[in-house]
C-alpha positions as CSV (number, residue, x, y, z in Angstrom):
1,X,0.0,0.0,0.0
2,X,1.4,3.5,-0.9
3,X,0.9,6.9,0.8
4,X,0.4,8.9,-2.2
5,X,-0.3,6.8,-6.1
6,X,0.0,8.5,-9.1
7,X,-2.6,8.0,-11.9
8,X,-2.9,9.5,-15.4
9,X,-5.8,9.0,-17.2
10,X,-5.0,9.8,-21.2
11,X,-8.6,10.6,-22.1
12,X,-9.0,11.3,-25.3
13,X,-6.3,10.8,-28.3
14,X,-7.6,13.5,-30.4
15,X,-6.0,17.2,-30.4
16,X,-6.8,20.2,-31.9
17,X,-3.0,21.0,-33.1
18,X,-0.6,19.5,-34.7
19,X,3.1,20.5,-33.4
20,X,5.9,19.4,-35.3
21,X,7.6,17.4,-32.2
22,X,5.0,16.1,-30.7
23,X,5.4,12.5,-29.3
24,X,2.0,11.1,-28.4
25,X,1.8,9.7,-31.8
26,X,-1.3,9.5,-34.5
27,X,-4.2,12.0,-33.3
28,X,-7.5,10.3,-33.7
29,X,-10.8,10.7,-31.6
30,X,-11.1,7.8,-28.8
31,X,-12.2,9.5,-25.9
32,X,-12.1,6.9,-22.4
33,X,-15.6,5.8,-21.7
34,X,-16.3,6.7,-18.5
35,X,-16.8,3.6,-16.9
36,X,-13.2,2.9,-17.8
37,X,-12.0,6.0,-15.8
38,X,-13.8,5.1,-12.7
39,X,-12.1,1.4,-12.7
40,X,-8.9,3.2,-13.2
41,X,-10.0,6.0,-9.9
42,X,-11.2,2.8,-8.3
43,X,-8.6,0.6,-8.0
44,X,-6.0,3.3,-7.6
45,X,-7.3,4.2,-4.3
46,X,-7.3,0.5,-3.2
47,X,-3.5,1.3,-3.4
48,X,-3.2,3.5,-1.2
49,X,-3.8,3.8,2.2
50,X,-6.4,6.0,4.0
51,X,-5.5,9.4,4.4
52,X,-3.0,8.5,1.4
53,X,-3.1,10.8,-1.4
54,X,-4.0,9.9,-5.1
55,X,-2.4,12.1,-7.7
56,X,-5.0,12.0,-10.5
57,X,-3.6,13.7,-13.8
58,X,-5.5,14.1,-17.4
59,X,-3.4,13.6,-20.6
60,X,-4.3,13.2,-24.3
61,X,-4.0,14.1,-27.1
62,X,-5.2,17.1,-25.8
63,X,-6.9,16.7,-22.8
64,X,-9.5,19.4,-22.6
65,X,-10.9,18.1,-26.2
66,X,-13.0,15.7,-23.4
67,X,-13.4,19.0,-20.5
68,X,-17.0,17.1,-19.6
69,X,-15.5,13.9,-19.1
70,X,-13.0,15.3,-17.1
71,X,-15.4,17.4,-14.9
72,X,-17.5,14.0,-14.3
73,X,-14.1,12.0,-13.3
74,X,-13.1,14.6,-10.6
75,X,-16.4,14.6,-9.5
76,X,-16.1,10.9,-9.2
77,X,-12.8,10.9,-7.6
78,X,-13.2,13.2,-5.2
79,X,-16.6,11.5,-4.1
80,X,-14.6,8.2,-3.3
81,X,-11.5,9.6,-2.2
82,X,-14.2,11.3,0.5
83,X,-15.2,7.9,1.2
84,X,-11.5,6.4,1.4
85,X,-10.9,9.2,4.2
86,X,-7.6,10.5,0.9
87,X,-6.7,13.4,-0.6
88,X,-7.6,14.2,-4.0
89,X,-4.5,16.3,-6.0
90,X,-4.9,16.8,-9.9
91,X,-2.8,17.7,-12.5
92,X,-3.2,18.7,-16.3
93,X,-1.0,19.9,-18.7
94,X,-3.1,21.5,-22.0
95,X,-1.9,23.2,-24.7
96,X,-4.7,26.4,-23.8
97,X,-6.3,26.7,-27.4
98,X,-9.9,25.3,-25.9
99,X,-12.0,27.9,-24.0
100,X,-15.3,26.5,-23.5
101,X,-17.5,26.7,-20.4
102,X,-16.2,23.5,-19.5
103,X,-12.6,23.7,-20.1
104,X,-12.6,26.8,-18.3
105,X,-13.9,24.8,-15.4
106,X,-11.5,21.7,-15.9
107,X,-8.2,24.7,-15.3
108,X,-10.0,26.7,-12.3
109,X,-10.8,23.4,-10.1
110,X,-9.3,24.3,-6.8
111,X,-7.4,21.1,-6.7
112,X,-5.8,21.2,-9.9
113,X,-1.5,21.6,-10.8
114,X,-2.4,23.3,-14.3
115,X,0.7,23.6,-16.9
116,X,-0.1,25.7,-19.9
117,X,2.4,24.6,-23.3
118,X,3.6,27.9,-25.0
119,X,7.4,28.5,-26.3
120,X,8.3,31.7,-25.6
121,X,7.9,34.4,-28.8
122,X,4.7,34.4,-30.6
123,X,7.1,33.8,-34.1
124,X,8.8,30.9,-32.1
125,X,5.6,29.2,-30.8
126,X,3.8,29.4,-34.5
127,X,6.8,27.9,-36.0
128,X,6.2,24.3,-34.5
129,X,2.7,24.8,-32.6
130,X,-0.1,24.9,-35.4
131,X,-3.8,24.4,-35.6
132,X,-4.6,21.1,-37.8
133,X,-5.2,23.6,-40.5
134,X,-1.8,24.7,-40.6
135,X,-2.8,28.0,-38.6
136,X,-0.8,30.0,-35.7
137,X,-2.1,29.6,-32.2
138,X,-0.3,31.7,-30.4
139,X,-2.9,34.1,-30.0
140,X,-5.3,31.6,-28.2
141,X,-2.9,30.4,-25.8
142,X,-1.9,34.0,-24.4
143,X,-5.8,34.8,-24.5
144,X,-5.8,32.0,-22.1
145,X,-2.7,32.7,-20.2
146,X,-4.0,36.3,-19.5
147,X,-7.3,35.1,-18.5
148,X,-5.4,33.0,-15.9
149,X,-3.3,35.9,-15.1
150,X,-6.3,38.5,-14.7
151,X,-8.3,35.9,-12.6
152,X,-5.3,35.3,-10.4
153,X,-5.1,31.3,-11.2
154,X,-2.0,30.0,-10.5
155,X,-0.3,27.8,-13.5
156,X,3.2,26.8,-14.9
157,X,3.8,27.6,-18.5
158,X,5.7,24.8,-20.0
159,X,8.3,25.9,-22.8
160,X,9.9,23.3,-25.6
161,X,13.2,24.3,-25.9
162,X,14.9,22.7,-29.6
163,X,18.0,23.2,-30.8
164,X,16.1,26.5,-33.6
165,X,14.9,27.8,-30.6
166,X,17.1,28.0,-27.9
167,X,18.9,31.7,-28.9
168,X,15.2,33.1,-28.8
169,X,15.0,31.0,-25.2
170,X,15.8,34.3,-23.4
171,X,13.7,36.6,-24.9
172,X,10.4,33.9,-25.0
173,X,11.0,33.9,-21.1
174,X,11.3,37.9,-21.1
175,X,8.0,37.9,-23.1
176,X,5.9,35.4,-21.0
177,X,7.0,37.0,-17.5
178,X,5.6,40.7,-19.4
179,X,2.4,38.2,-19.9
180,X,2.2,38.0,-16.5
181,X,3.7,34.2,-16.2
182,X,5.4,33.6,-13.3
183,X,6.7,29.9,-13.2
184,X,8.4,28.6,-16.2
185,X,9.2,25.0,-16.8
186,X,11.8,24.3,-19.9
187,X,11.5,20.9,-21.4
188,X,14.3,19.5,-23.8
189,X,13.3,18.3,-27.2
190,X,14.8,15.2,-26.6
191,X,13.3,14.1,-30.2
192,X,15.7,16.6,-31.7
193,X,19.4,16.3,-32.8
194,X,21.6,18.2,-30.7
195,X,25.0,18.6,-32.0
196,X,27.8,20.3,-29.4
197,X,27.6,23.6,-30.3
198,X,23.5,23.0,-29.9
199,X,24.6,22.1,-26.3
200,X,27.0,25.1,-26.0
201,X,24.3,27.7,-27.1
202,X,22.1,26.1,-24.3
């Protein structure tokens, strides 16, 4: 039995971008039926003990493409984490393009670690992060991200740093903190070929 068990729940395959490093592989609509996510929620908390913690996190694709799904999990989770005397943390990381009533929800529950994916510069972001028609979404992301800011919701903003981007690194962090972002997380491209001068730039 563990004190705290970490479950991600990928919810949905389908996304509503199509960056050029992205990992998760072919996007296609499958979204988890929901009896599927409460197995999962069920027999994670059977792992832990009570007043343990379960870590519940949503991935896709892009999670928030399945925001009412999500909203009826948590609601789930927390109900049986009430009755397994635990603690309920969440966690989502979402590229910030979706603003519906519900996926507005899904990144304001109290409990939840949000992580918003933007790179830096508006020209930097648009060069890899594009709409499945090919289009920019810069613009949507840092609608979101000032939303966040102006509501006071804390968030992380997650930054992919590639061996074409990393001299524009700087000034993409300069640009986000004038955003009002306040915690930064780099992440590799580990995808990418880094030669030594890549490394040295870094």
């Amino acid at each position: 039995m563990y004190a705290r068990f970490g479950l991600t729940l990928v919810v949905n395959h389908a996304c509503n971008l199509r960056c050029s490093y992205c990992y998760t592989g072919e996007k296609r609509r499958r979204p988890m039926p929901l009896s599927i996510g409460r197995k999962a929620i069920d027999r994670a908390l059977q792992s832990i003990i009570r007043t343990g913690t379960l870590e519940l996190s949503f991935f896709g694709g892009e999670p928030l493409v399945e925001a009412e799904l999500i909203l009826e999990l948590v609601s789930y989770a927390r109900a049986e984490a009430a009755q397994h005397d635990s603690e309920l943390a969440l966690s989502m990381t979402t590229n910030g393009t979706l603003d519906s009533p519900a996926a507005w929800d899904v990144m304001t529950l109290p409990e939840m670690q949000l992580a918003i994916s933007h790179d830096g510069l508006p020209e930097v972001h648009d060069r890899n992060r594009v709409t499945s028609d090919g289009l920019p979404s810069s613009h949507k992301v840092e609608a979101t991200i000032r939303r966040l800011v102006d509501e006071g919701r804390d968030f992380r903003t997650i930054m992919v740093v590639r061996p074409d981007n990393v001299e524009q690194f700087p000034a993409g962090l300069g640009y986000l903190y004038a955003q009002g972002v306040r915690r930064f997380d780099p992440s590799l491209d580990l995808w990418a070929i880094w030669k030594r001068n890549d490394g040295e730039r870094l």
